[in-house]
Backbone and ligand atoms as CSV (ligand in chain L), in Angstrom:
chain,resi,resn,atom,element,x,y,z
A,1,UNK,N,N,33.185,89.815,44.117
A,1,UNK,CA,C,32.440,90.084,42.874
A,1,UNK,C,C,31.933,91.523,42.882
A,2,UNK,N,N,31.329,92.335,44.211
A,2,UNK,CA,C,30.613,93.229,44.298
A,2,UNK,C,C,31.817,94.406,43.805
A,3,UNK,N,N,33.017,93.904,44.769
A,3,UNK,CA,C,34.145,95.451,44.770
A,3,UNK,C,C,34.237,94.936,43.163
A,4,UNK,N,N,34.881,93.876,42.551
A,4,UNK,CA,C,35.125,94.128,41.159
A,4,UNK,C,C,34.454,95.323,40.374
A,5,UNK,N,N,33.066,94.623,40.496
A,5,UNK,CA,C,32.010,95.338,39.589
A,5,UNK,C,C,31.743,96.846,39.875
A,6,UNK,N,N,32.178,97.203,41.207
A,6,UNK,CA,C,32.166,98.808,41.383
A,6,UNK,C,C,33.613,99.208,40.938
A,7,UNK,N,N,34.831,98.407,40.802
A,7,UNK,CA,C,36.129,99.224,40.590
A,7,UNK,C,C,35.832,99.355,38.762
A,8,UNK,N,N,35.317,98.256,38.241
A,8,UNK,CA,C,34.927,98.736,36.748
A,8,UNK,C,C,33.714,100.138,36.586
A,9,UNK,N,N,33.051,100.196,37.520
A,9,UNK,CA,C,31.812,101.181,37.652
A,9,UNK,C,C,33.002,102.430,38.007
A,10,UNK,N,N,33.830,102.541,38.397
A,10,UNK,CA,C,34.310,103.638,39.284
A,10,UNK,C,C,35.186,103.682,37.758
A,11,UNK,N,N,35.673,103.148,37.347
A,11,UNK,CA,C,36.865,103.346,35.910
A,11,UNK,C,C,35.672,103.938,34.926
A,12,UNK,N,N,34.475,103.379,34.261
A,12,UNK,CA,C,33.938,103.869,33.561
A,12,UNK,C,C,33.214,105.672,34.034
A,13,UNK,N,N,33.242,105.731,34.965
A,13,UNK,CA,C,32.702,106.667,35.442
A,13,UNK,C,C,34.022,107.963,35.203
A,14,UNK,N,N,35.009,107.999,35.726
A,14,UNK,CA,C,36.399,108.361,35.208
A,14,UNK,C,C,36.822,108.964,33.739
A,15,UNK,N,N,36.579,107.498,33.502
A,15,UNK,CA,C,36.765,107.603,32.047
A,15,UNK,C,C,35.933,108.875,30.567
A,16,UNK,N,N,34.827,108.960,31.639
A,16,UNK,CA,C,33.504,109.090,30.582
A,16,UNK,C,C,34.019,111.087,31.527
A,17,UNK,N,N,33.976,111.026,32.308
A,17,UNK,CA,C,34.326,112.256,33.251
A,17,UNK,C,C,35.343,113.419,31.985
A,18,UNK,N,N,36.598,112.190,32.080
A,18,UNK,CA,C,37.770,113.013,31.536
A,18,UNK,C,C,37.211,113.571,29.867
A,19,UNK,N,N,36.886,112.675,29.737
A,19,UNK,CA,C,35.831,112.942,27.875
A,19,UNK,C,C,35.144,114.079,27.664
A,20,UNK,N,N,34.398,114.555,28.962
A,20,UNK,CA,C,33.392,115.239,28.785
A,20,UNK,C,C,34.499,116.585,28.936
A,21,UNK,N,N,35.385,116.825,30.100
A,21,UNK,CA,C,36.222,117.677,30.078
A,21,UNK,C,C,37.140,117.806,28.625
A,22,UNK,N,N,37.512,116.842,28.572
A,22,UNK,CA,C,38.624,117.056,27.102
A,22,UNK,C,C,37.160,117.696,25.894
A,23,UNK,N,N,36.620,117.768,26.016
A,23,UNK,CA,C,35.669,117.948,24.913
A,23,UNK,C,C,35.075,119.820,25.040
A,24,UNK,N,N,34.697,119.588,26.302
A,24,UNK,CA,C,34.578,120.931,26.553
A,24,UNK,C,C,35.829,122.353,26.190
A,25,UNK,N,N,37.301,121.866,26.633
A,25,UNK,CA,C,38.289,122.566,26.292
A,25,UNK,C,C,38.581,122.398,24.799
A,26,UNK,N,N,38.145,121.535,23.987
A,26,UNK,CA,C,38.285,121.742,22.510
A,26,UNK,C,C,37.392,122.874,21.856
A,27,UNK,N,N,36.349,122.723,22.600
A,27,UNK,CA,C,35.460,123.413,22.171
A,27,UNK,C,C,35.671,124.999,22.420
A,28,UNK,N,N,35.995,124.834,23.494
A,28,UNK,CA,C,36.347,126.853,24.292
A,28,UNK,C,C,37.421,127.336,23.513
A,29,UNK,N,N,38.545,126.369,22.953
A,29,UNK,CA,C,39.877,126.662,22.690
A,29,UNK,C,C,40.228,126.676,21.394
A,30,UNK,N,N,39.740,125.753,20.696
A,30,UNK,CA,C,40.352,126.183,19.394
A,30,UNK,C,C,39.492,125.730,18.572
A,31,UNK,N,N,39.121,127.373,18.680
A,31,UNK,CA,C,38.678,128.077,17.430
A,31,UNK,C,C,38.750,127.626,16.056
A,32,UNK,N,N,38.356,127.881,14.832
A,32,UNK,CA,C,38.682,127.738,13.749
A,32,UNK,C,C,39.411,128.628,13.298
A,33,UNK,N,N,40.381,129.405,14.162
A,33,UNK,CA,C,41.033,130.566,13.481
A,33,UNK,C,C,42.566,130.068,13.366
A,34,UNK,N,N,42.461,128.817,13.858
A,34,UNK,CA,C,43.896,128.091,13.636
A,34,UNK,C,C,44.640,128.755,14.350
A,35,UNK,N,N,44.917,129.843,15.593
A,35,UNK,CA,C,44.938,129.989,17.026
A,35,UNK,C,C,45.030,129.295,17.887
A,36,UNK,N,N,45.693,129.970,19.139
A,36,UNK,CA,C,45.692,129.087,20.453
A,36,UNK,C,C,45.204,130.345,21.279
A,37,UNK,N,N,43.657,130.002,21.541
A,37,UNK,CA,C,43.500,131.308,22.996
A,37,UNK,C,C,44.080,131.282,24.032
A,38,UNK,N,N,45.057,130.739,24.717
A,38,UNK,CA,C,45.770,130.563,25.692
A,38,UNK,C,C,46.780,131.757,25.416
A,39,UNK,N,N,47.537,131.251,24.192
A,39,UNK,CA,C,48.346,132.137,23.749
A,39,UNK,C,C,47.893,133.777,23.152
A,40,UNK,N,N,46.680,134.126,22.927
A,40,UNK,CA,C,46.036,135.217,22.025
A,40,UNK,C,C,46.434,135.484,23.640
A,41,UNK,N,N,45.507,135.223,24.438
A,41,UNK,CA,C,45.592,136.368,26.057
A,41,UNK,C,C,47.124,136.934,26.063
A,42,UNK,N,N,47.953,136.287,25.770
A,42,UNK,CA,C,49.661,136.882,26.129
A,42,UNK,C,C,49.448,138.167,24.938
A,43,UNK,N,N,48.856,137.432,23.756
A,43,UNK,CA,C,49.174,138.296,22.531
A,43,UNK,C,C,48.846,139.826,22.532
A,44,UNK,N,N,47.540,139.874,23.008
A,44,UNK,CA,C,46.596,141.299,23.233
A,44,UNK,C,C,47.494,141.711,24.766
A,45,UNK,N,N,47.668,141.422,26.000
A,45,UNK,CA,C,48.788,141.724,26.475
A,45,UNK,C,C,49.623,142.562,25.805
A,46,UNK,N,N,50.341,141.582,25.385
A,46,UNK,CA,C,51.749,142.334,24.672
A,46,UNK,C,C,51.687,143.153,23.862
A,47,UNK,N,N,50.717,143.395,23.096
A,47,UNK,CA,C,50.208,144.933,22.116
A,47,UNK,C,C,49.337,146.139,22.705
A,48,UNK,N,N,48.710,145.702,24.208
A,48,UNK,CA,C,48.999,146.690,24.632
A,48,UNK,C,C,47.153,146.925,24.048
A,49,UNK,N,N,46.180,145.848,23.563
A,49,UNK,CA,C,45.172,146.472,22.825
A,49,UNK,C,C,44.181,146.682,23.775
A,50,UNK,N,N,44.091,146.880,25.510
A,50,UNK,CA,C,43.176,147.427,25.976
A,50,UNK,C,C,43.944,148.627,26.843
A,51,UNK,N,N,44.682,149.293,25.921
A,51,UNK,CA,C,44.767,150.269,26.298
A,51,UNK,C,C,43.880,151.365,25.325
A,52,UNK,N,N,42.955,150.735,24.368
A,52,UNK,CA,C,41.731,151.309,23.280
A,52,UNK,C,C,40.572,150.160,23.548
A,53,UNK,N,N,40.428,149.259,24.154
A,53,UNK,CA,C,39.473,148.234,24.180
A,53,UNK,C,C,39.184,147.517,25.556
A,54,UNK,N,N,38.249,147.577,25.895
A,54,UNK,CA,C,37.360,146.945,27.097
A,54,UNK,C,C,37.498,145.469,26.944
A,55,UNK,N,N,38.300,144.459,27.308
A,55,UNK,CA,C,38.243,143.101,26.830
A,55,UNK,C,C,38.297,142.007,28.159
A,56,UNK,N,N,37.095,141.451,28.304
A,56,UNK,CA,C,36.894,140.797,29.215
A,56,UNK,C,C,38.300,139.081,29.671
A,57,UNK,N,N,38.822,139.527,30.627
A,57,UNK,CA,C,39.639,138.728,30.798
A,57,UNK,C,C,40.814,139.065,30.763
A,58,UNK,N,N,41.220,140.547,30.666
A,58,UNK,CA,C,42.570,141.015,30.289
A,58,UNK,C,C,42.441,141.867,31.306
A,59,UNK,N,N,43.936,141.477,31.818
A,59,UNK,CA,C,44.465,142.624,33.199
A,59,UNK,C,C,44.145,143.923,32.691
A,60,UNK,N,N,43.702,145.327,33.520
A,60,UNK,CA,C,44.163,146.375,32.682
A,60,UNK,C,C,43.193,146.848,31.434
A,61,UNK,N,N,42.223,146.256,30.950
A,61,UNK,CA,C,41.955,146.349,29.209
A,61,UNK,C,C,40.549,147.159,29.758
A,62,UNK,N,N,40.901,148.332,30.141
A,62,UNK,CA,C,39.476,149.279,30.035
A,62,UNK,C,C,39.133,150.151,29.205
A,63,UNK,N,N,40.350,150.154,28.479
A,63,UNK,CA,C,40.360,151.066,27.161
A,63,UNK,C,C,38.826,151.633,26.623
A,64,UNK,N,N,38.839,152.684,25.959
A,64,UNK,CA,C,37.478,153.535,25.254
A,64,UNK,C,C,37.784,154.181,23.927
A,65,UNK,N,N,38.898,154.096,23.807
A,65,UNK,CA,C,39.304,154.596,22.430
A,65,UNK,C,C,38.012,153.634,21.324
A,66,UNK,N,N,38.782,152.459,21.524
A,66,UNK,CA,C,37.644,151.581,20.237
A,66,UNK,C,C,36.240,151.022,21.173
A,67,UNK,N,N,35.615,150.413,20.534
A,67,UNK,CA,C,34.403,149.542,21.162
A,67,UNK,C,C,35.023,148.632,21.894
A,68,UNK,N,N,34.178,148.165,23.393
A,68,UNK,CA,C,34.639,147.210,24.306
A,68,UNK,C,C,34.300,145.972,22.715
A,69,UNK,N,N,35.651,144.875,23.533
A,69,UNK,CA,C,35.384,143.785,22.806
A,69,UNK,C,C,34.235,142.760,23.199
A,70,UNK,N,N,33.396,142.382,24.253
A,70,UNK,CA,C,32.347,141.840,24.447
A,70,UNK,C,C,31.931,141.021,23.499
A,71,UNK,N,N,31.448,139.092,23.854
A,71,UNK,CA,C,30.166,138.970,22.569
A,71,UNK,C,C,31.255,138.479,21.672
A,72,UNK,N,N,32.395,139.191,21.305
A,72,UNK,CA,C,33.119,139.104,19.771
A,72,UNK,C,C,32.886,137.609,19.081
A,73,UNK,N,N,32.457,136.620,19.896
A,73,UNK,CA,C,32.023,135.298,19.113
A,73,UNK,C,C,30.087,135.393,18.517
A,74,UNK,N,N,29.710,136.604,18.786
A,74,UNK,CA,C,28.550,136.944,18.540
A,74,UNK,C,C,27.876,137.450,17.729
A,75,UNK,N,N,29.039,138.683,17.551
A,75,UNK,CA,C,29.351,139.525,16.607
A,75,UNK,C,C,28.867,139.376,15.017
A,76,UNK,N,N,27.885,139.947,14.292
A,76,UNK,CA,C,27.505,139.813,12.659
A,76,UNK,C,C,28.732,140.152,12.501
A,77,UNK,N,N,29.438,141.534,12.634
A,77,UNK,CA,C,30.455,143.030,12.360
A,77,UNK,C,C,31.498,142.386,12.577
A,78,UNK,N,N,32.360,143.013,11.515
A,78,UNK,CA,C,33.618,143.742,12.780
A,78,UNK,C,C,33.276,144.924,11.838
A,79,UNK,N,N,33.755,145.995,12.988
A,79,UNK,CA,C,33.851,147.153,12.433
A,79,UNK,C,C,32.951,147.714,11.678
A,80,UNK,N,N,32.035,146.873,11.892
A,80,UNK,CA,C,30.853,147.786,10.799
A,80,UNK,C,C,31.458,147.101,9.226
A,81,UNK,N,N,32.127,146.602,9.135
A,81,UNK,CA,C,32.779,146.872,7.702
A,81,UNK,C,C,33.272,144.957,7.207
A,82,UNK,N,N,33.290,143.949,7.971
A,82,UNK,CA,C,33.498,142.592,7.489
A,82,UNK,C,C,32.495,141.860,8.039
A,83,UNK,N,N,31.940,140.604,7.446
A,83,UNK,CA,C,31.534,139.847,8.170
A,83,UNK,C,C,32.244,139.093,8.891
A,84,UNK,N,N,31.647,138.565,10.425
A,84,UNK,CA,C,32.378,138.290,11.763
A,84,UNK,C,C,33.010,136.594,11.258
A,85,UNK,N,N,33.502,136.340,10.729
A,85,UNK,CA,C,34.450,135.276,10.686
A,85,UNK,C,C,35.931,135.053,10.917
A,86,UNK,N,N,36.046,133.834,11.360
A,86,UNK,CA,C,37.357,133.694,11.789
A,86,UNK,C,C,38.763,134.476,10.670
A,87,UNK,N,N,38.644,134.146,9.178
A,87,UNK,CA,C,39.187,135.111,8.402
A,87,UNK,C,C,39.692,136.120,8.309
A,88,UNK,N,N,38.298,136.859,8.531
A,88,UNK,CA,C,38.047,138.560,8.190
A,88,UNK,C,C,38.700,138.944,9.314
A,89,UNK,N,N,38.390,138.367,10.625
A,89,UNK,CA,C,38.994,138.833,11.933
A,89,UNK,C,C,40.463,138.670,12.156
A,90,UNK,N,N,41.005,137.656,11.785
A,90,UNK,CA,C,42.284,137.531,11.626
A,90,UNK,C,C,43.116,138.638,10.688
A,91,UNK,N,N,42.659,138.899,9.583
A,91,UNK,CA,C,42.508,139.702,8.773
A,91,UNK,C,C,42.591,140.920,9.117
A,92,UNK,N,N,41.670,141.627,9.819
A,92,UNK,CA,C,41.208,142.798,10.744
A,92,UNK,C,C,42.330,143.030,11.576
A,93,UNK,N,N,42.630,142.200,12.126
A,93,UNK,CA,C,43.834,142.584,13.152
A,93,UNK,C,C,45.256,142.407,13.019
A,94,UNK,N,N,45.455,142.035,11.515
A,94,UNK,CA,C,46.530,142.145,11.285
A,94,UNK,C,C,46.925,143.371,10.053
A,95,UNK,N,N,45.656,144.072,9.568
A,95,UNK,CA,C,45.836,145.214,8.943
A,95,UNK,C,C,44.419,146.202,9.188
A,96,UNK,N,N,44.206,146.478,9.975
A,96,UNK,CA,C,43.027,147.435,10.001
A,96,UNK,C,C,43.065,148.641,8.973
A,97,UNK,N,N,44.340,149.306,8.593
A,97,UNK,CA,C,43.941,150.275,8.129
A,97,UNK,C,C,43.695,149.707,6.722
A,98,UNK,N,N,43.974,148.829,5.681
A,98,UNK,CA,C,43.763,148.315,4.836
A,98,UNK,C,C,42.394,147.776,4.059
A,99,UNK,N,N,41.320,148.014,5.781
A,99,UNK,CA,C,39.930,147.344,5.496
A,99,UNK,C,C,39.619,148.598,5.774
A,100,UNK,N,N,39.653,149.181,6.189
A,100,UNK,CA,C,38.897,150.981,6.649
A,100,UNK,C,C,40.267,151.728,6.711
A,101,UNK,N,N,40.469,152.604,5.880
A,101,UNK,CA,C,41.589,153.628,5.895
A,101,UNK,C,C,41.134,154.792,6.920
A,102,UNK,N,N,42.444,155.232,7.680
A,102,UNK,CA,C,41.834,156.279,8.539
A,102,UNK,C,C,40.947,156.038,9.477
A,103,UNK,N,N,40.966,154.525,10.018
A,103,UNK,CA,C,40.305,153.963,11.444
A,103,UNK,C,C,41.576,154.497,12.299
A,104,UNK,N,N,41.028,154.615,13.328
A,104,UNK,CA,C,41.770,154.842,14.843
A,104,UNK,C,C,42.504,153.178,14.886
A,105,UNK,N,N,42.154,152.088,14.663
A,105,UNK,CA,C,42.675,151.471,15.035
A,105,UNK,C,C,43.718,151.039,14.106
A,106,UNK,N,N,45.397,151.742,15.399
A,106,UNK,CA,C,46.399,150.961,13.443
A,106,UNK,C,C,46.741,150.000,13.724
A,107,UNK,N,N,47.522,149.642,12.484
A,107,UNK,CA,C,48.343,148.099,12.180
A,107,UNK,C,C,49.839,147.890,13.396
A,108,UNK,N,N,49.500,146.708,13.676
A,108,UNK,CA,C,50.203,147.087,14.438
A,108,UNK,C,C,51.465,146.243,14.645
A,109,UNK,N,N,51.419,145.739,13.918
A,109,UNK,CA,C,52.398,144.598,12.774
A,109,UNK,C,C,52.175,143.203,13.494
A,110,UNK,N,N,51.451,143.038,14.155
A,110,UNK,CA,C,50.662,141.293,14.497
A,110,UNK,C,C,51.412,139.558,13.176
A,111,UNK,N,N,51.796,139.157,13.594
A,111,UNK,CA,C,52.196,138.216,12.510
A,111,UNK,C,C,51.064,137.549,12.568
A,112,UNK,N,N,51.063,136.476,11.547
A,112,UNK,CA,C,49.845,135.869,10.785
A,112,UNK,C,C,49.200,134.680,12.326
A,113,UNK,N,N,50.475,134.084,13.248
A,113,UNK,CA,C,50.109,133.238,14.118
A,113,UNK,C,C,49.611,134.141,15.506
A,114,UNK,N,N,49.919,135.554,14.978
A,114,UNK,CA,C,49.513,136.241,16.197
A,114,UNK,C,C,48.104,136.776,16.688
A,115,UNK,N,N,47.867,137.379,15.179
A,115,UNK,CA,C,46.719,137.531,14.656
A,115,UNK,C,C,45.533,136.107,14.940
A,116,UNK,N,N,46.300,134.625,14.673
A,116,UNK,CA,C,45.515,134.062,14.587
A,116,UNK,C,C,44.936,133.424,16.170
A,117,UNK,N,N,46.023,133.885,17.191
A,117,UNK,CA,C,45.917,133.235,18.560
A,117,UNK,C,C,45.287,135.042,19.291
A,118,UNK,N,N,45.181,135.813,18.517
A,118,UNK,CA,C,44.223,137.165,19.565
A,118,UNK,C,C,42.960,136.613,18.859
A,119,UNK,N,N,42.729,136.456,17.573
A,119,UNK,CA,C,40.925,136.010,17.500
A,119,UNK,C,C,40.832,135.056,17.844
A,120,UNK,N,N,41.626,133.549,18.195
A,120,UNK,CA,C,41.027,132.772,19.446
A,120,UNK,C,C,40.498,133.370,20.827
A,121,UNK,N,N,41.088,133.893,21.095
A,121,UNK,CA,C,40.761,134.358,22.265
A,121,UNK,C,C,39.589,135.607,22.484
A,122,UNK,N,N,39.572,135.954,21.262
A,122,UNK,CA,C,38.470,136.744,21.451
A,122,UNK,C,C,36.963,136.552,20.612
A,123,UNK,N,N,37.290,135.037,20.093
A,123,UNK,CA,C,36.033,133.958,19.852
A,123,UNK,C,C,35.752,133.241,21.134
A,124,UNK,N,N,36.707,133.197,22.209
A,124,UNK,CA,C,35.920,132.959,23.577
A,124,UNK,C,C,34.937,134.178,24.540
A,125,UNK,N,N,35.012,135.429,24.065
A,125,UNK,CA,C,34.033,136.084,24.906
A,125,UNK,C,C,32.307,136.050,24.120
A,126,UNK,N,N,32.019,134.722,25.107
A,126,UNK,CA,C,30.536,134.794,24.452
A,126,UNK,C,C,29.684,135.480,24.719
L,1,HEC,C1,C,44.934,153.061,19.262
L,1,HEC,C2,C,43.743,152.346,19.657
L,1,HEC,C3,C,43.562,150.889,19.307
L,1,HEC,C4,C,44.420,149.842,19.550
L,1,HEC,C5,C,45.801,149.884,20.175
L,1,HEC,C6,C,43.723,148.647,19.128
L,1,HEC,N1,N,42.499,148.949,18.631
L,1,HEC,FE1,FE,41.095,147.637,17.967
L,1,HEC,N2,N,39.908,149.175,17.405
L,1,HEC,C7,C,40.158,150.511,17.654
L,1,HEC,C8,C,39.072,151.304,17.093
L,1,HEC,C9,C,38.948,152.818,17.152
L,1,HEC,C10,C,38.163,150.400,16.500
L,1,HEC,C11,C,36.871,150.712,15.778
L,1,HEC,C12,C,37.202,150.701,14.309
L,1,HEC,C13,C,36.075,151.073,13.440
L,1,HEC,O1,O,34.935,150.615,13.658
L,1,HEC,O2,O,36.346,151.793,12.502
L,1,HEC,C14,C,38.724,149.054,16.741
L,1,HEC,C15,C,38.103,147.885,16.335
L,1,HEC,C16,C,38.491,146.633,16.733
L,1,HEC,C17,C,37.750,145.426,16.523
L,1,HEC,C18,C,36.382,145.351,15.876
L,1,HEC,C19,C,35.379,145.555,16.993
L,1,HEC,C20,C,33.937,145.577,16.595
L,1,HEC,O3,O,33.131,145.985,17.433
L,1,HEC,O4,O,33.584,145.205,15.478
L,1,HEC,C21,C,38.456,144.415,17.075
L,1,HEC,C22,C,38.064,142.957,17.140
L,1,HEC,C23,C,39.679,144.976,17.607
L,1,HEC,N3,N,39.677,146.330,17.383
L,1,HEC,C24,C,40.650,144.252,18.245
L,1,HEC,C25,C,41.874,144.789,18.650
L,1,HEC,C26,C,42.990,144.002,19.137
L,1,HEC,C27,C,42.983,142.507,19.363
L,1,HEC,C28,C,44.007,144.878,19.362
L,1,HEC,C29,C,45.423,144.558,19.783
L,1,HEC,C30,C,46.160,143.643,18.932
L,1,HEC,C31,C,43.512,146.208,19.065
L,1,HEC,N4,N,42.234,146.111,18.622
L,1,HEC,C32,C,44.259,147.378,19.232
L,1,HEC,C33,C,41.252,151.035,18.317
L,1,HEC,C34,C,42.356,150.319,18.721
C-alpha cells in the first residue's frame, strides 16, 4: 500500500515538474512577435548585426557602431523613434531606413519570418 501511494506521489511530483518547465520555455520563447528565438540567435548571426551592436548571447557581438542591445524587452524606444512593440520592432528591422532616413543602421533585406525570429530573441534580453 505504502510503495503504491509513493509511486503515485513520485508520478504526480514528475508530472507537475515537467509543467512548470514546459511553461517557463513558453514564456522565454515565444514572444508575441510570431518568432522563434532559437532561430532569431542563427538570424542576427547570419547578418552579421554585432558587428554594430553589443548583444548579449551572441558569439562575437561587441559591436559600437549602434547602441548595445541590452533590456530590448524593456525598452519604451526603439530608436528613439517607435514605440517598443513586437510590431514596430519587427518592423524596425526589416526596414530601418524607412522609419528614420539616413540612420547608420541599413536595411538589410531580413524577410518578414526573419525579422520576426531576431525580435524573439531580442525580447529575451531582460
Ligand atoms: C552598420 C551597422 C548596423 C548593423 C549591421 C545593424 N545595426 Fe541595428 N542599429 C544601428 C544603429 C546606428 C542604430 C541606432 C539607430 C538610431 O537610433 O537612429 C541601430 C538600432 C537598432 C535597434 C534599436 C536599438 C535601440 O536602442 O532602440 C535595434 C533593435 C537594432 N538596431 C537591431 C539590429 C539587428 C537585429 C541587426 C541585424 C539584423 C542590426 N541591428 C544591424 C546600426 C546597425
Amino acid at each position: 500500500m505504502m510503495r503504491l501511494f509513493l509511486a503515485i506521489l513520485g508520478l504526480f511530483a514528475s508530472l507537475s515538474l515537467a509543467g512548470c518547465i514546459g511553461d517557463n520555455t513558453a514564456q522565454a520563447y515565444n514572444v508575441s512577435t510570431g518568432g522563434d528565438a532559437h532561430q532569431g540567435r542563427k538570424v542576427i548571426e547570419a547578418y552579421g548585426c554585432g558587428s554594430c551592436h553589443t548583444i548579449p548571447g551572441i558569439n562575437d557581438a561587441r559591436g559600437l557602431v549602434g547602441p548595445p542591445l541590452y533590456f530590448m524587452s524593456r525598452r519604451t524606444m526603439i530608436a528613439g523613434e517607435l514605440p517598443n512593440t513586437p510590431d514596430n520592432l519587427v518592423k524596425w528591422l526589416k526596414s530601418p531606413q524607412s522609419i528614420e532616413a539616413g540612420t547608420a543602421m541599413p536595411t538589410l533585406g531580413l524577410s518578414d519570418q526573419e525579422a520576426k525570429d531576431a525580435a524573439a530573441y531580442l525580447y529575451t534580453l531582460k
